[in-house]
C-alpha positions in Angstrom: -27.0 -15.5 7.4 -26.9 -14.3 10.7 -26.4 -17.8 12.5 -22.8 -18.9 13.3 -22.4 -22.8 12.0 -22.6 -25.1 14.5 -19.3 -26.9 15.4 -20.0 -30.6 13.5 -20.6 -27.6 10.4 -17.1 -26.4 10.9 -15.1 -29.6 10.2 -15.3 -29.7 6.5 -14.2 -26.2 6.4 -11.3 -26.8 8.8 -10.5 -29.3 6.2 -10.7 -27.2 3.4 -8.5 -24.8 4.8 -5.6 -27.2 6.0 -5.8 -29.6 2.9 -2.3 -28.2 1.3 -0.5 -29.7 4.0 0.2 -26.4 5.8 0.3 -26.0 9.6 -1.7 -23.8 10.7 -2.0 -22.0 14.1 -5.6 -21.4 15.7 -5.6 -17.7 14.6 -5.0 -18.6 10.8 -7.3 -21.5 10.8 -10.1 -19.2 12.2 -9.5 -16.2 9.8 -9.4 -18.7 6.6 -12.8 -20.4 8.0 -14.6 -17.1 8.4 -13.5 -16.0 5.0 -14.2 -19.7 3.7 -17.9 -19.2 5.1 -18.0 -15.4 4.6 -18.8 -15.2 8.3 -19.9 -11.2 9.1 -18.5 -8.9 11.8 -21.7 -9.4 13.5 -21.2 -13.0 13.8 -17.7 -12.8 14.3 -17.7 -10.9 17.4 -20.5 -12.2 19.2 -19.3 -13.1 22.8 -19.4 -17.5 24.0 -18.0 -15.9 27.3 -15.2 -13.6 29.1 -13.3 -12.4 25.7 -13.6 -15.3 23.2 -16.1 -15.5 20.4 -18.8 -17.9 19.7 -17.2 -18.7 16.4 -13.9 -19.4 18.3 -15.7 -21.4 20.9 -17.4 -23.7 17.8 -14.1 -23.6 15.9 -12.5 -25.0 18.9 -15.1 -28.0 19.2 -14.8 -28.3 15.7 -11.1 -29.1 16.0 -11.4 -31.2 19.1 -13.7 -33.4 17.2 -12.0 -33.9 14.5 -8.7 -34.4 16.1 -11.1 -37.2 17.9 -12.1 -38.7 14.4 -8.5 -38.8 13.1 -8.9 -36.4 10.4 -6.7 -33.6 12.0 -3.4 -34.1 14.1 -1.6 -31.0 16.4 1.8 -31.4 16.0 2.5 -28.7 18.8 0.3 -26.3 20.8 -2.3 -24.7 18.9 -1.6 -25.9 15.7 -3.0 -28.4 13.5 -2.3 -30.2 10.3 -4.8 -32.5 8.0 -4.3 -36.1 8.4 -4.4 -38.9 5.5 -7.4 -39.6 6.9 -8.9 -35.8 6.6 -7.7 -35.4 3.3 -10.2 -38.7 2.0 -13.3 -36.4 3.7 -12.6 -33.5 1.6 
């Protein structure tokens, strides 16, 4: 698998890794999602633009949807928590 899921793809795994109630800041969410989906270095360091990632730049759509839909909340900058809401999706 050399494609890198598109963002609607990453909201179930953002789920998965934030269903024990933790929060979790950006950097934790994105390593527990590329080990969820076994994500390679190839993928993981392909370039969206300047220094971030493609993976970080879906990851971050991901969120902002699903922040949108009510299944995840940020309870401070750059990190995020499931809601009651995202724990029914999973």
């Amino acid at each position: 698998m050399n494609e890198i899921p598109k963002s609607p793809d990453l909201i179930k795994p953002i789920l998965l890794t934030l269903k024990e109630g933790e929060v979790l800041h950006n950097n934790e969410i994105r390593e527990r999602v590329s080990r969820l989906l076994e994500l390679n270095a190839e993928q993981l360091k392909k370039i969206h633009s300047g220094s971030r990632t493609e993976f970080e730049y879906r990851l971050a759509w991901a969120r902002t949807n699903a922040k949108s839909k009510g299944l995840i909340d940020s309870p401070k900058r750059m990190h995020w928590k499931i809601t009651e809401a995202g724990k029914t999706r999973i």
